[in-house]
C-alpha positions as CSV (number, residue, x, y, z in Angstrom):
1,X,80.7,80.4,-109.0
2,X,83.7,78.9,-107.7
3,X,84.2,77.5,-104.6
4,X,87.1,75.7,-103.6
5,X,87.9,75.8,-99.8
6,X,91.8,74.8,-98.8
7,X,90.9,74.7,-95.3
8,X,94.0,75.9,-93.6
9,X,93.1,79.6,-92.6
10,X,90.6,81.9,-93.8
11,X,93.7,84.0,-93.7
12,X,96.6,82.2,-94.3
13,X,96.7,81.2,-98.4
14,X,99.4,78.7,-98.7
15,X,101.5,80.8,-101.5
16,X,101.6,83.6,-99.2
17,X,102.7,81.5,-96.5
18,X,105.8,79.7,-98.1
19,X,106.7,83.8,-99.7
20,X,106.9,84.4,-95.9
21,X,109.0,81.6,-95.0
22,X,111.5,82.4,-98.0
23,X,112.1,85.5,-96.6
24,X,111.9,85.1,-92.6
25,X,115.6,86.5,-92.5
26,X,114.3,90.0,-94.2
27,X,113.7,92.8,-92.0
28,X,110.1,93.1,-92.2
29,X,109.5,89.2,-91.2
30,X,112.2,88.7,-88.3
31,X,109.8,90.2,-85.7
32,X,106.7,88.2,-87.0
33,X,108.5,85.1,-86.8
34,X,110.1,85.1,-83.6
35,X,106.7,86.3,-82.1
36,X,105.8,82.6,-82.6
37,X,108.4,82.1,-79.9
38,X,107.2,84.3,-77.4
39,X,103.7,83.6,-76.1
40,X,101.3,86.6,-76.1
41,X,99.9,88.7,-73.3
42,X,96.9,87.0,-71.0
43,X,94.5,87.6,-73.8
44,X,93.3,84.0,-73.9
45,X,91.9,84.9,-77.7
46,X,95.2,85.9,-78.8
47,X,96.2,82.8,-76.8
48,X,94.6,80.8,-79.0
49,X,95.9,82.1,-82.3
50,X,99.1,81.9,-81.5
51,X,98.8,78.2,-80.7
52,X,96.9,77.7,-84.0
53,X,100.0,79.4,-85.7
54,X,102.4,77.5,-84.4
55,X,100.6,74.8,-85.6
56,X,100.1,76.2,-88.9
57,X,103.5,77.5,-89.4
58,X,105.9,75.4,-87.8
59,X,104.1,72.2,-87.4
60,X,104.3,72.5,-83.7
61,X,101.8,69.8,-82.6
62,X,101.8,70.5,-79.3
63,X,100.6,74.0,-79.8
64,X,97.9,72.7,-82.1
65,X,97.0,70.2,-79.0
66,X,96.9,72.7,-76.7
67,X,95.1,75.5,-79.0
68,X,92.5,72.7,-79.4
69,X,92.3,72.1,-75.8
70,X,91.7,75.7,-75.1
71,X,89.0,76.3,-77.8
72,X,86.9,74.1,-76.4
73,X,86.8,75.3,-72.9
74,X,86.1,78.6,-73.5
75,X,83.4,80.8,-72.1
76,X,81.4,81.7,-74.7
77,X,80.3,85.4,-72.7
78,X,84.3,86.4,-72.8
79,X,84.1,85.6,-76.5
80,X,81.2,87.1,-77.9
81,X,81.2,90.1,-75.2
82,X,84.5,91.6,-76.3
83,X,83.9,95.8,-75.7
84,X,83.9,95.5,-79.9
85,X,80.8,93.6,-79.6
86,X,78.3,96.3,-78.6
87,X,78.8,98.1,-82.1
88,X,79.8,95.2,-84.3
89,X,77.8,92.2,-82.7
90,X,79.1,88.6,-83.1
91,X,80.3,89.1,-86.1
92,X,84.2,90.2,-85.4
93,X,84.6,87.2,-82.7
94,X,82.6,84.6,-85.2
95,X,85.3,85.3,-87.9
96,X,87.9,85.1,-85.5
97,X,87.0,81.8,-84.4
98,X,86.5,80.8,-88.1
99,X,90.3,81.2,-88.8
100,X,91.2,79.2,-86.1
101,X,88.8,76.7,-86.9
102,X,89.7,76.4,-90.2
103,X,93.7,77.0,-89.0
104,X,93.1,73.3,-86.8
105,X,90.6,70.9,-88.5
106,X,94.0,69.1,-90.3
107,X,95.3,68.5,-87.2
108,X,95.6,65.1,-86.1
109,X,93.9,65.2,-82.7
110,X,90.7,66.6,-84.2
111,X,87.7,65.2,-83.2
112,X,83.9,65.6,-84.7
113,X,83.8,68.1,-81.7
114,X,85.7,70.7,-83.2
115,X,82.8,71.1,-85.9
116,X,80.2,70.5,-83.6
117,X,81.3,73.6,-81.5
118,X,81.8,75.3,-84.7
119,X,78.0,74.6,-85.3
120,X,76.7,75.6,-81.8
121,X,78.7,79.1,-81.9
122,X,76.8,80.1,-85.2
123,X,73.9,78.7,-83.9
124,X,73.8,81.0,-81.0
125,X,75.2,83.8,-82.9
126,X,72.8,83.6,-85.8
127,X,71.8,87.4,-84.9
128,X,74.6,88.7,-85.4
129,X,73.0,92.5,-85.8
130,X,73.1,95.0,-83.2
131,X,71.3,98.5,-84.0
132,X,74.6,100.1,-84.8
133,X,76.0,99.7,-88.5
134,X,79.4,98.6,-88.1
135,X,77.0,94.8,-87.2
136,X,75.7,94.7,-91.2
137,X,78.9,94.6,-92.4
138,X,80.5,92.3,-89.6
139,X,77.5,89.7,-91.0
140,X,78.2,90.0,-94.9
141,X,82.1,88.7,-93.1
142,X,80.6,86.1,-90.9
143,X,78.6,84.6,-93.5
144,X,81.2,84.1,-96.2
145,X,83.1,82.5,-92.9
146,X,80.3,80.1,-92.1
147,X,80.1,79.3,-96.1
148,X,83.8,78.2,-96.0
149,X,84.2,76.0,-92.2
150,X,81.1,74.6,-92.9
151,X,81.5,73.6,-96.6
152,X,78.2,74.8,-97.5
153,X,77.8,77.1,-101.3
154,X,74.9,78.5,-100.7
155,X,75.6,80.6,-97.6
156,X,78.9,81.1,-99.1
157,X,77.3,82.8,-102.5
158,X,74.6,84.4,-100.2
159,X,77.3,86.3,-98.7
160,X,78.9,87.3,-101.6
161,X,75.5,88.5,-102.8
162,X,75.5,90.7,-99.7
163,X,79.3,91.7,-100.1
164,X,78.1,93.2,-103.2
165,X,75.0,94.8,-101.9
166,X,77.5,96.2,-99.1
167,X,80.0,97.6,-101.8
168,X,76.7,99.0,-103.8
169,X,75.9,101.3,-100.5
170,X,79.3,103.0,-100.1
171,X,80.1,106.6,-101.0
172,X,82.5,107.3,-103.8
173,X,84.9,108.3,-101.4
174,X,85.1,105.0,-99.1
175,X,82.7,105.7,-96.5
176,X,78.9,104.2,-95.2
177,X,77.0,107.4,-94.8
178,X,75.0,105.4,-92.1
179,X,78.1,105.2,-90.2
180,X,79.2,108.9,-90.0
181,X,75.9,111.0,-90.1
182,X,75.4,110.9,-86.5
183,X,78.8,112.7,-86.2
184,X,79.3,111.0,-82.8
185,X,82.6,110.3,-81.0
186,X,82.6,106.6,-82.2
187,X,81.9,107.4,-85.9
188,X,86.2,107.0,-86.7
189,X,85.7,103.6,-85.0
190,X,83.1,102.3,-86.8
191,X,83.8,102.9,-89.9
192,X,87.5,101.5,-89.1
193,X,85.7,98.1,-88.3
194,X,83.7,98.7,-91.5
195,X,86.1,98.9,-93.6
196,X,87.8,96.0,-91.9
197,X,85.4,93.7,-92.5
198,X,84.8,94.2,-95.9
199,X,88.4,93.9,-96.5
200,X,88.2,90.7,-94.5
201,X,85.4,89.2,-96.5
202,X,87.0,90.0,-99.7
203,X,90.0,88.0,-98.6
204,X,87.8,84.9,-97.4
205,X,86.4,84.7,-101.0
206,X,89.3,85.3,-102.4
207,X,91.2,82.8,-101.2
208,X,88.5,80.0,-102.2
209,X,88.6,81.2,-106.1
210,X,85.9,84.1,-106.0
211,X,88.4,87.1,-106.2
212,X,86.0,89.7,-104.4
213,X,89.3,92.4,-104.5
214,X,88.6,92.7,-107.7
215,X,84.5,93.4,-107.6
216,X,84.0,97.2,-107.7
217,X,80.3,99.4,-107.8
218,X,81.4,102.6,-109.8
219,X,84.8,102.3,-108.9
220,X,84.4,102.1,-105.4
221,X,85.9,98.6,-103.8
222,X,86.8,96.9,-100.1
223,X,90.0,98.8,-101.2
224,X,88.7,102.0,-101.2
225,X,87.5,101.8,-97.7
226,X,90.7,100.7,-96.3
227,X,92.3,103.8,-97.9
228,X,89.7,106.3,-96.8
229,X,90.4,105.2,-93.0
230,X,93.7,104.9,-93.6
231,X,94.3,108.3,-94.6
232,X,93.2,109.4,-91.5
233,X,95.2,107.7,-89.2
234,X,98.0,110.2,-90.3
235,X,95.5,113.4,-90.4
236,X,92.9,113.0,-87.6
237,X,92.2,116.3,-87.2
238,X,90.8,116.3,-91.1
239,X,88.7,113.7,-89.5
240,X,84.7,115.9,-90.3
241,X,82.4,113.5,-89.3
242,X,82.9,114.6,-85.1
243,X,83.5,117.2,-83.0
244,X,87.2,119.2,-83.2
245,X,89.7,117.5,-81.3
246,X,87.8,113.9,-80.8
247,X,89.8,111.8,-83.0
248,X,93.5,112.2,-82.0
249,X,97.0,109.7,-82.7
250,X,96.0,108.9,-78.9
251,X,92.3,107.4,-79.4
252,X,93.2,105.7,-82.5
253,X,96.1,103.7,-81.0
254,X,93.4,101.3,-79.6
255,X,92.1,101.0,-82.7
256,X,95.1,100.2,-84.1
257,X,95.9,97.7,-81.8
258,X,92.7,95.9,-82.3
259,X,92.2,96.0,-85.7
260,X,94.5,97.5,-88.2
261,X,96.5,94.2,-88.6
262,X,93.6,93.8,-91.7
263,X,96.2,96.7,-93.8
264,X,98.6,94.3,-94.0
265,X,96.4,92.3,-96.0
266,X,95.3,94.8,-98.0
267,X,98.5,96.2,-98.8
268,X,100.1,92.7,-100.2
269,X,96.8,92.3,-102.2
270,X,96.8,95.4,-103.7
271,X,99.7,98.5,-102.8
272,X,98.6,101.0,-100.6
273,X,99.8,104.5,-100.8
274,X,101.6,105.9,-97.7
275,X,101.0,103.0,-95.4
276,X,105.0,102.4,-94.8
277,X,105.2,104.8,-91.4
278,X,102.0,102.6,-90.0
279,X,103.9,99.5,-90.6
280,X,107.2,101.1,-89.4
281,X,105.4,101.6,-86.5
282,X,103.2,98.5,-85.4
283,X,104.5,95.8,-87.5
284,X,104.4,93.0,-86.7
285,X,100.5,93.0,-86.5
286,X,98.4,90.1,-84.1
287,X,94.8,91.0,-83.8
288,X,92.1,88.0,-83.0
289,X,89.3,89.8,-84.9
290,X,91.5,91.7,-87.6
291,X,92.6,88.6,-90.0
292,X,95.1,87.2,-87.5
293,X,99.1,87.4,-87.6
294,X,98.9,89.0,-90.7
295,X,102.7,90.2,-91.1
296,X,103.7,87.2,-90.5
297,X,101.7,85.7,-93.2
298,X,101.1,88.7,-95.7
299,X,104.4,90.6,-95.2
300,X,106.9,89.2,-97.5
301,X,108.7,91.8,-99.5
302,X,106.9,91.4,-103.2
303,X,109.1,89.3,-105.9
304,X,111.1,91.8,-108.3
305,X,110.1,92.0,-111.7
306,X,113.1,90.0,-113.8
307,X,114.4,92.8,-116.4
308,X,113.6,92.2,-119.7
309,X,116.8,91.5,-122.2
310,X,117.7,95.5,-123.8
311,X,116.4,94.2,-126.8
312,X,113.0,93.6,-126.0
313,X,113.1,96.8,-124.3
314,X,113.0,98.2,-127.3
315,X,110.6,96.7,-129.5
């Protein structure tokens, strides 16, 4: 199995990144790009990844500095308590961490420290479960993230051995019953993270030579959970796994807002039907535990197709 680790983001592949700078001046990477001149709101996550980004993608050293600073004084309680936590466990903040990690270690002010934190974080997250499902699926991610920072194949391959087993337990259609047979209020929500971190783990793998987008169990892929809960973010009222009138376009825009920056990913990996109003709408995406500033980085118009000479047309 291939393993071949970059280290500069578990969400920022290089190719994708210099597609994005090409095109900065186009319409759907203006706003992603001057958001690294505005610094965001007093989340002190979201803090911290726009630092690293700055550092990533305009070489501000400074902002690396800083974003270095700041990862190591933080309060382990505000990271791994975020009200996602409860559901998921660890695993959201753990991966979220991981990109930054990953984002920073080329920076010339690192230290041994930054790994050594690294190490005591999945140390004291190394139950990452909680007895809610959305947790399994949050570890299969946090695994394949630990594999990559801490250059280590065999949790790496363990965790695509449970992306597999993951994929293996999903419904034809895209959901984990597990996740939607209680028919509870939060059922919308957890399959949302679900799906996100399965889409997240694919693109970890991915992006050190083991294309997990690719890996489907009788036809059902990461892909097909992204568009099951997609497809209800325009019809929640077709929403069957809660009571009438639960899920509306008014409790999903937190939802949104925390995690949907993970379609933009999906999308440039593989086209997503119908997904042009939601990035109409909340483009350009920033989300700590949903694969980052993912506009910025996976939002490039796709390169046209050069037409073939009329006489190859047809032959």
């Amino acid at each position: 199995m291939p393993f071949q680790p970059t280290h500069t983001g578990l969400f920022l592949p290089l190719s994708f990144l210099e597609s994005s700078r090409a095109a900065a001046e186009s319409k759907p990477l203006i706003a992603a790009w001057t958001a690294l001149d505005s610094t965001p709101t007093d989340d002190v996550l979201l803090q911290l990844l726009w630092l690293s980004y700055r550092w990533r993608g305009l070489g501000d050293t400074e902002a690396g500095q800083k974003a270095l600073m700041l990862l190591h004084s933080l309060d382990e309680a505000a990271i791994f308590a975020r009200p996602d936590a409860e559901r998921a466990g660890a695993g959201p903040s753990l991966v979220g961490l991981a990109h930054v990690v990953e984002m920073l270690r080329s920076h010339p002010a690192v230290t041994p420290a930054l790994m050594q934190t690294f190490r005591h974080w999945t140390t004291e997250t190394a139950s990452l479960m909680t007895p809610f499902v959305p947790s399994s699926a949050w570890r299969v991610t946090a695994q394949l993230a630990r594999g990559v920072v801490l250059d280590d194949k065999t949790i790496f391959e363990e965790g695509v051995t449970w992306f597999e087993e993951a994929i293996a337990n999903l419904h034809p259609e895209g959901y984990l019953r597990e996740a939607v047979e209680s028919k509870g209020a939060h059922t919308y929500a957890d399959q949302f993270s679900i799906a996100c971190a399965l889409a997240l783990a694919a693109e970890i793998a991915t992006n050190v030579g083991v294309d997990l987008w690719a890996y489907a169990n009788r036809g059902v892929s990461a892909k097909t959970a992204a568009a099951y809960v997609m497809f209800y973010l325009y019809y929640p009222e077709k929403w069957r796994w809660s009571e009438p009138g639960v899920l509306t376009a008014e409790t999903m825009l937190p939802i949104i807002k925390d995690q949907a920056a993970f379609l933009e990913i999906v999308h440039a990996r593989s086209p997503l039907r119908s997904i042009d109003i939601l990035l109409h709408n909340h483009r350009p995406f920033i989300s700590f535990t949903g694969g980052g500033m993912t506009t910025l980085v996976y939002g490039a118009p796709p390169p046209r197709a050069t037409p073939k000479p009329w006489w190859q047309v047809w032959r």
